[in-house]
C-alpha positions, 0 to 999 in steps of 0.5 A: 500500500502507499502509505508502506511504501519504502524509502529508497531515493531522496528527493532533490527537492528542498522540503522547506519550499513546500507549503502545506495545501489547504482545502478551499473552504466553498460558502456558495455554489458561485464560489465553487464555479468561481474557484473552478474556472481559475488556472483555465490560462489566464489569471483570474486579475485579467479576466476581471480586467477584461470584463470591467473589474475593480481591485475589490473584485480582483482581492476577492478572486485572490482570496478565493484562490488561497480558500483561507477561512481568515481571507473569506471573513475578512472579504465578507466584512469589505462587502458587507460594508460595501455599497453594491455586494458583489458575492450572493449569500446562499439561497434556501430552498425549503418550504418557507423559501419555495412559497414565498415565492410561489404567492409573490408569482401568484400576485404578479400573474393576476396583476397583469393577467387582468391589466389588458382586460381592463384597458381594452374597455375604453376602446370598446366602449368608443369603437376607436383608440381611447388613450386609455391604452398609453398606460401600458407604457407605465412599465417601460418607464419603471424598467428604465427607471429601475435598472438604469443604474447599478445604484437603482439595481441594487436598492431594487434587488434588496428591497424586493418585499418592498416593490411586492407590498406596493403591487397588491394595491392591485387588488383593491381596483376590484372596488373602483370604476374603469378609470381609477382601476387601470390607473392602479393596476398600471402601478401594481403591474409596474412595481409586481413586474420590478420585484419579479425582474430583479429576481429573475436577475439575481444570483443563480439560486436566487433565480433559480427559484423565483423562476420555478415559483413564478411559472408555478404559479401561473400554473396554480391559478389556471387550475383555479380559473378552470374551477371557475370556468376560465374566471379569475376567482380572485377577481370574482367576489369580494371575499375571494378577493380578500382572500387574494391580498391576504395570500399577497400578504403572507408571500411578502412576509415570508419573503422578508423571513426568508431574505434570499433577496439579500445580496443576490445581485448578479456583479461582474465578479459572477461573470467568472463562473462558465458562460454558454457558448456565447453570450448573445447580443442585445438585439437577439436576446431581448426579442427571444425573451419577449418572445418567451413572455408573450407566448407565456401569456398569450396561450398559457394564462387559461386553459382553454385559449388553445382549444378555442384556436382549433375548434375544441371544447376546452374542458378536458382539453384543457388539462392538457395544456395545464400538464404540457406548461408543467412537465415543460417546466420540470424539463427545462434543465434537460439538454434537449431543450436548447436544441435545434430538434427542440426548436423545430417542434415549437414551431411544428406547434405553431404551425399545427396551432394555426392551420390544422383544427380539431384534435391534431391541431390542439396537440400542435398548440400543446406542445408550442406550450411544453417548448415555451414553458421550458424555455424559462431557466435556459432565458433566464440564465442568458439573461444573467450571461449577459448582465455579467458581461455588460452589466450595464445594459440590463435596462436596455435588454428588459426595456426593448424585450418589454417594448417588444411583448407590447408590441405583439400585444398591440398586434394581437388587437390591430389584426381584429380591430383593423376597422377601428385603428389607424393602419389596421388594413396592413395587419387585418386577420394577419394574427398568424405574423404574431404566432409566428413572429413571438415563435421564431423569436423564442427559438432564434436564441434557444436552440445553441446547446446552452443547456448541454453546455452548463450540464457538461460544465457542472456535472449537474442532473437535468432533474430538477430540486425536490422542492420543485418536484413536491410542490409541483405534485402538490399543484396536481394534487390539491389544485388540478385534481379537484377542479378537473373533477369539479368540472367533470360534475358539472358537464354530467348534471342534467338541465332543467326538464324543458317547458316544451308541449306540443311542439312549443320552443323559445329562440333568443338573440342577444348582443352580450358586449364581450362580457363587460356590462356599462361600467367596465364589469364583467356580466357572466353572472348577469347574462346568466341571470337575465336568461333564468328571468326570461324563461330559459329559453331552448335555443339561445343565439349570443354575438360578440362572444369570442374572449378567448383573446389576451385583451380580453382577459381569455375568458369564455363566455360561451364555456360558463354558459353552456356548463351553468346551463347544461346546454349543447354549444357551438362557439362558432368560429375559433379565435383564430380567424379573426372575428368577434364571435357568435355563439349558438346555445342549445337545450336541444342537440345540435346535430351539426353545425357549419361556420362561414366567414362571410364577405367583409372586403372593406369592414370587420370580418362577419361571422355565421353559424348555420346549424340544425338542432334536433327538437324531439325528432323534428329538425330545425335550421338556426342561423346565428349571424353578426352582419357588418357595420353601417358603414360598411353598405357593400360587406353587409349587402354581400352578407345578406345574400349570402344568408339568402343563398345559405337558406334557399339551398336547402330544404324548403320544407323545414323549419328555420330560425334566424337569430342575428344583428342585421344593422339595418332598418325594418325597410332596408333592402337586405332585411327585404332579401330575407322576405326572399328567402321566406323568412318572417319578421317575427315583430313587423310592426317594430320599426324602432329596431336597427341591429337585432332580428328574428326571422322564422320559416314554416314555424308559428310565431306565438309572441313576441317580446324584447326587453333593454337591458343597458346593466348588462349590454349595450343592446336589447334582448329579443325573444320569439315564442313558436310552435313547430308547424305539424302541431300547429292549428290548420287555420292558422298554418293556412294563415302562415302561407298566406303571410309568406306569400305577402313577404315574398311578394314585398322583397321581390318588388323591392329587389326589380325596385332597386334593380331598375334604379341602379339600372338608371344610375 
């Protein structure tokens, strides 16, 4: 054995040049990395001297080389009566840590998951820019203000409790009208996004967790929004608003107890520790990480946005999207994911996302999810590469990747609103340049091995902390679990037993305004309640429907409905194309189901559904619509030809309803096209009317009956009581004929009318 070795030749060294080696004493995984990259051919003085360090920083690398213990404290002393520290204190990990940050993520995600819904009030109520819209760029300011200068870092960085209490005042415009509500959230989003930013760019454990509590927590609150059927369930009622600030609350105050925020800025000492394959640019960095931020937010933020993009009903589908989100996340440290295949199946996803519906599609979007969420810590990490070597353009790489998040936020509004903003017919219906552009952004900079480089480097697992893991499987367990089968009592309830004899249906058509009500609230629960008020009608056509839109809070209107009523649903067209939305509710089965785009070539595109329900054995045409606006006098006469030429191709036998907003006078000529077709007017003596309408063929029209509801929407609703004709009185269906007869004659007068005028012009 060695240590029986004998001694033979003496060594021609002298003994008393050799100094006894002491054992590096590593107080941080930063000092290891630090020690690590020393002796690599340059000494550790130039590589400060390059990258812009002090002689501070150079004792601070000696004394780390000599690793003696009286060396450590004393460099301790000198930071700790320094003005920006420049070496991180170890982070914990542990339960307390791990849920701070957890509530702190909480809080920011309904902050800013709220602000655009709330701006994008103002100019729907005005139908143009309102102004309104420049509090978006309150946040810009802050990101300049914050991190222009290492003085400004380093008070946000060790104050981060401080910026997290100033946010939850968010939660206190739940109580405040439209204006003073945005105004509030413009500061909490602002100074929540600070406290997030500056942990985010802290020292490696440090971000590290904050990053794994952020992305959890978003997870944690689109399971509860799928319990509330795509509602933020803080935002829903007083008490579970309250509920939310105490929640902020104690994040803040664990925070404080667990002080990892202290000393956790990232100097240019850190940037001694191995670096990627490189370091990348300003420009390419800024765009990749707005990128991963927009598409975090844009599909993620609810379960059910990527379901609605392909023609999918969200629940179950959306568990999907849930799971994809978390397992990307507790993939992020695997090599595999800042590689080229990886990249290319986010934008396969994206590709299947926005061509292809139905079931491939949506897995399409699943995993533009699963590549997206385990972006976050190779992002992140680069971000803090770039810090360490330009340490002060950290404001000028949050601010442009900010800048460019609102800028595909914007865009996500010009490609739908193109009717009411200036510029909008550059960007009309063209929401696959923001897919596309937010994708090919994320994966410009995510695909150079960074992640196998640092696994390599650091001989570390890709498997992430058990922390993460436990409270990952926590999330599944007490969050995801319950409200999926919450949701699945829900769909298995049955309706009300129908008030239908002999052959007697309801047909309803209603504006529901996006969900607002007149004073910038949410009116889920109203629109609900009117319709129990109104005798619950069987067949319900609803417009302006499509929420599942990042300004519009991704809400689903159509997905409460239909749960809270235990209707047959049909949600139109997906999001994807562009339109507002018209919804078709059914107590009855709806055996199919077309959806036309109808022609707009100047004006907002016009959605129709054209649907045939089966009312115990008797089949019924419903035709749901939203024609054009007034202006708009060529969109709106090719949109009633084509409900003229749906109509008339088929069976002229068969009873149909029309439940749509036609924007145009009882005596206009497109209401007279339906007189063509066979319709009647269910309210012929009502000349007041001027959007909604219910036209009714080979049914009888018992009553009629309309009620302005101004609370709730900006329209009326209309409401036609009728009777399947084989039920009917043969009197009365004499009658029928005779009236069809007196309309077909009047829209055909009309039409040689017109026809014979234009002929003149």
């Amino acid at each position: 054995m060695l240590r029986n070795r004998p001694s033979g030749k003496k060594t021609s060294k002298p003994q008393q040049n050799i100094e006894p080696k002491t054992e590096p004493v590593f107080h941080d995984e930063t000092d290891r990395e630090m020690l690590s990259m020393l002796g690599a051919g340059r000494t550790a003085e130039s590589r400060s001297l390059e990258r812009g360090g002090s002689a501070k920083q150079h004792d601070q690398v000696s004394h780390l080389r000599k690793g003696g213990r009286a060396a450590d404290k004393a460099g301790s002393e000198d930071r700790s009566a320094s003005s920006v520290p420049a070496l991180a204190t170890t982070v914990s990990w542990g339960v307390r840590g791990m849920l701070a940050d957890l509530l702190v993520g909480l809080t920011f995600w309904n902050v800013t998951t709220m602000f655009p819904d709330t701006i994008f009030y103002f100019p729907l109520f005005k139908m143009a820019i309102s102004g309104y819209e420049l509090a978006c760029t309150v946040q810009l300011i802050a990101l300049v203000c914050a991190f222009a200068s290492s003085r400004t870092r380093f008070v946000l960085t060790t104050h981060q409790p401080v910026f997290h209490f100033i946010s939850i005042v968010g939660f206190a415009s739940f109580y405040c009208g439209p204006a003073a509500k945005i105004m509030i959230l413009a500061v909490a989003e602002s100074f929540g996004g600070l406290c997030i930013w500056s942990a985010l760019t802290s020292n490696r454990q440090r971000r590290y967790r904050a990053m794994f509590g952020l992305v959890l927590s978003l997870v944690a609150l689109v399971c509860c929004k799928m319990a509330y059927i795509s509602l933020n369930p803080f935002w829903y009622n007083q008490f579970n608003n309250t509920i939310g600030i105490l929640l902020a609350v104690l994040g803040g105050l664990l925070l404080i107890l667990d002080g990892a925020y202290k000393n956790a800025l990232v100097k240019t000492i850190d940037g001694i520790e191995q670096l990627g394959p490189r370091v990348h640019g300003l420009i390419p960095l800024s765009i990749g990480y707005g990128s991963m931020w927009m598409i975090t937010r844009w599909m993620s933020t609810a379960h059910g946005v990527v379901a609605r993009w392909v023609d999918v009903y969200p629940f179950p589908a959306g568990i999907l999207c849930i799971l994809a989100t978390l397992i990307g996340l507790l993939l992020s440290r695997h090599p595999i994911v800042t590689t080229r295949i990886w990249a290319c199946l986010a934008v396969l996803g994206a590709i299947g996302l926005y061509f292809v519906s139905g079931p491939l599609g949506f897995l399409g979007g699943v995993l533009l999810l699963g590549v997206t969420a385990s972006s976050w810590l190779a992002y992140t990490d680069r971000v803090c590469d770039f810090i360490q070597v330009h340490p002060n353009s950290l404001w000028k790489l949050l601010t442009l990747a900010h800048a460019w998040v609102l800028l595909l936020e914007v865009l996500t509004v010009w490609v739908v609103a193109y009717n009411f903003v200036p510029g909008g017919t550059v960007t009309r219906e063209r929401v696959y340049l923001v897919l596309f552009a937010a994708t090919f952004g994320l994966c410009w900079v995510n695909m150079d091995g960074f992640n196998q480089h640092r696994a390599q480097s650091e001989r570390r697992s890709w498997i992430p902390r058990r922390e993460v893991l436990i409270t990952a499987g926590l999330i599944v367990v007490l969050l995801l679990a319950p409200a999926s089968v919450y949701r699945a009592q829900r769909q298995s309830g049955t309706p009300e037993p129908s008030p239908e004899i002999d052959g007697f249906f309801t047909a309803m058509i209603w504006t529901i305004h996006f969900g607002y009500d007149n004073y910038g609230e949410g009116n889920f629960d109203m629109v609900l309640d009117m319709i129990h008020r109104v005798g619950r009608p069987e067949i319900i056509g609803l417009l302006e429907t499509d929420l599942t839109r990042l300004f519009t809070g991704n809400r689903d209107l159509m997905e409460y409905l239909s749960e809270s009523l235990h209707y047959y649903e049909d949600y139109g067209p997906p999001t994807r194309d562009n339109t507002w939305g018209c919804g078709l509710l059914s107590y009855y089965p709806i055996e199919r189901a077309e959806r036309y785009l109808m022609p707009s070539p100047t004006g907002e595109l016009a959605p129709l559904i054209d649907a045939t329900v089966n009312i115990n054995g008797t089949l019924v045409d419903v035709l749901v619509a939203h024609f054009g606006n007034f202006e708009d006098t060529e969109d709106r006469r090719l949109q009633s030809e084509l409900v003229h030429n749906v109509t008339t191709s088929k069976d002229s036998d068969r009873p149909t309803i029309f439940l749509g907003y036609v924007v145009a006078r009882p005596s206009h000529e497109n209401v007279r096209k339906f007189y063509q077709a066979g319709f009647l007017d269910s309210a012929p003596h009502y000349y007041d009317r001027w959007c909604e309408y219910i036209f009714y063929k080979n049914v009888l029209l018992h009553e009629f009956s309309n009620e302005s509801v101004g609370r709730i929407s900006d329209t009326e609703w209309q409401k036609g009581y009728f009777q399947l004709s084989q039920f009917g009185d043969p009197a009365k269906l004499a009658q029928l004929d005779q009236l069809v007869d007196k309309y077909r004659m009047i829209g055909e007068n009309n039409a040689a009318a017109t026809g014979s005028r234009r002929a003149r012009q």
